[in-house]
C-alpha positions as CSV (number, residue, x, y, z in Angstrom):
1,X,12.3,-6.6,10.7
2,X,10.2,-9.4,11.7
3,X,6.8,-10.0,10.4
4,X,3.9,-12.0,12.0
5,X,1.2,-13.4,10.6
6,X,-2.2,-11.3,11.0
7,X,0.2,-7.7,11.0
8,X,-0.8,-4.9,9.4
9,X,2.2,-3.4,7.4
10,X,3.2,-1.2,4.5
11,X,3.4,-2.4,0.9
12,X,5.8,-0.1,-0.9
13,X,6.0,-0.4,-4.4
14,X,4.3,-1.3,-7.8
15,X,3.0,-4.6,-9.3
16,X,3.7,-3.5,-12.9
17,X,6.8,-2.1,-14.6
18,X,5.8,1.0,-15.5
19,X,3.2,1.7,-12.7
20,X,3.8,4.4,-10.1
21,X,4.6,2.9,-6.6
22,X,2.0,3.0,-4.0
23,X,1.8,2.8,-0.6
24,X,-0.7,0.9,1.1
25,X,-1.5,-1.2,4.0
26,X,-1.6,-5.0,3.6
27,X,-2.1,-8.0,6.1
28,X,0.7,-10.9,6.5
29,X,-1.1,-14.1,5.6
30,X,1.5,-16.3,6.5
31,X,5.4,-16.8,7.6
32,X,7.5,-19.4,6.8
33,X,11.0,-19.9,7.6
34,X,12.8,-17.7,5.0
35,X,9.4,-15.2,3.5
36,X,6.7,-14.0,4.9
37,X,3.7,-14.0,2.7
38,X,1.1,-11.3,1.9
39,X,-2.2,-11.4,-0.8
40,X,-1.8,-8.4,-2.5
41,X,-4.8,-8.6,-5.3
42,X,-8.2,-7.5,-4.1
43,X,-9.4,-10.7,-6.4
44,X,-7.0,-13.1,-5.5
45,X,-5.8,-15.4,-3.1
46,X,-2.5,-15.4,-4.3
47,X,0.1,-14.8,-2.1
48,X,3.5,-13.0,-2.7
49,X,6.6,-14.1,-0.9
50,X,8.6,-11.1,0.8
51,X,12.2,-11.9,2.9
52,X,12.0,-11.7,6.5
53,X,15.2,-10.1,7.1
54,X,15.0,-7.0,4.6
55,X,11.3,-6.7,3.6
56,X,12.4,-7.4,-0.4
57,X,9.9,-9.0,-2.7
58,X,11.6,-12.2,-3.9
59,X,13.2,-12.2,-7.0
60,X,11.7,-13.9,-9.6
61,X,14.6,-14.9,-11.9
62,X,12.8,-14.2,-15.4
63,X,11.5,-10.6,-14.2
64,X,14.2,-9.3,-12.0
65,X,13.1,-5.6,-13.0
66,X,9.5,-6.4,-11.4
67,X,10.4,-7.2,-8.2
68,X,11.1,-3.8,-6.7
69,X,7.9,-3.8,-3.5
70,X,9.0,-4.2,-0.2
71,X,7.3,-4.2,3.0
72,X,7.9,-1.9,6.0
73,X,6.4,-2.0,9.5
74,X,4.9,0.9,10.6
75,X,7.9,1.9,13.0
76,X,10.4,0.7,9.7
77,X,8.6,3.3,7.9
78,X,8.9,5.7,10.2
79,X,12.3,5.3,10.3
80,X,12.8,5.4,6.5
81,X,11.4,9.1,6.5
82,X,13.6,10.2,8.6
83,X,17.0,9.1,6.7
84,X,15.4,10.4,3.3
85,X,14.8,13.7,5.5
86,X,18.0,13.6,6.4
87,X,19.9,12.7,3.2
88,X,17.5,15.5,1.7
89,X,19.5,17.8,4.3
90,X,22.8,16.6,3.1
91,X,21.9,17.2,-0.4
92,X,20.4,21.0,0.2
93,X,24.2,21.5,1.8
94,X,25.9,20.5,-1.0
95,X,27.2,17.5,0.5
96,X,27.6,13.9,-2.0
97,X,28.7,11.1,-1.3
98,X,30.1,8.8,-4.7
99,X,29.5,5.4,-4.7
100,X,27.3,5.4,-1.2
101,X,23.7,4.4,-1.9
102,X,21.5,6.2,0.6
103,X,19.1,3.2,1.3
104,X,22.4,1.1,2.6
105,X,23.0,3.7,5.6
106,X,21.0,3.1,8.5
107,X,19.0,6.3,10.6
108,X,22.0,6.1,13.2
109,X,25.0,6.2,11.0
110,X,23.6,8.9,8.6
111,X,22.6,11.0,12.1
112,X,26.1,10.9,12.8
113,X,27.0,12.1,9.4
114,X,24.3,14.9,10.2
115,X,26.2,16.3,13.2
116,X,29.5,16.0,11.6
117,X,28.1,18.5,8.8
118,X,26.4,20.4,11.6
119,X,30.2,20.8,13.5
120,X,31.3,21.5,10.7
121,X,29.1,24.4,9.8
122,X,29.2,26.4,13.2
């Protein structure tokens, strides 16, 4: 992914521990070399710090069990649909996969796994 600053993109997750995530738009404030930075509080200027690479909220040592947001661009979350869509399809067939997370796979690989299911079905 690469972020900008002044981009509009997703904010996927929840502040608090037990809070439901949420989804919401959110404006990049600033990038640095490592994070990109967004203000999430509607009453604050305080900005939280987000890799560049992956998206991932950075860890904060003390709370590690907080820091499950992440940002998507509109085209990553596009694209994140459409695996869960297709890992729901693997699932509804009966198909499981031990020790794989289903995050880890990208769209292409777990397409291919799609038409290997689908050849193997017909």
């Amino acid at each position: 992914m690469t972020f900008e600053q002044g981009q509009v993109v997703l904010f996927v997750g929840s502040r608090y521990r037990n809070a439901d995530p949420e989804v919401r738009e959110v404006t990049i404030s600033r990038v640095a070399r490592k994070y990109a930075y967004v203000v999430l509080g509607k009453y604050s200027s305080e900005e939280t710090a987000f890799d560049k690479v992956t998206g991932a909220e950075k860890q904060n040592p003390n709370y590690p069990q907080h820091n499950t947001a992440k940002l998507y661009t509109h085209d990553g979350w596009a694209e994140k649909a459409r695996r869960d869509l297709l890992w729901k399809r693997f699932k509804d067939a009966g198909v499981q996969f031990v020790g794989v997370g289903t995050q880890e796979r990208s769209t292409w690989s777990t397409e291919k796994l799609v038409r290997v299911v689908e050849a193997l079905e017909s």
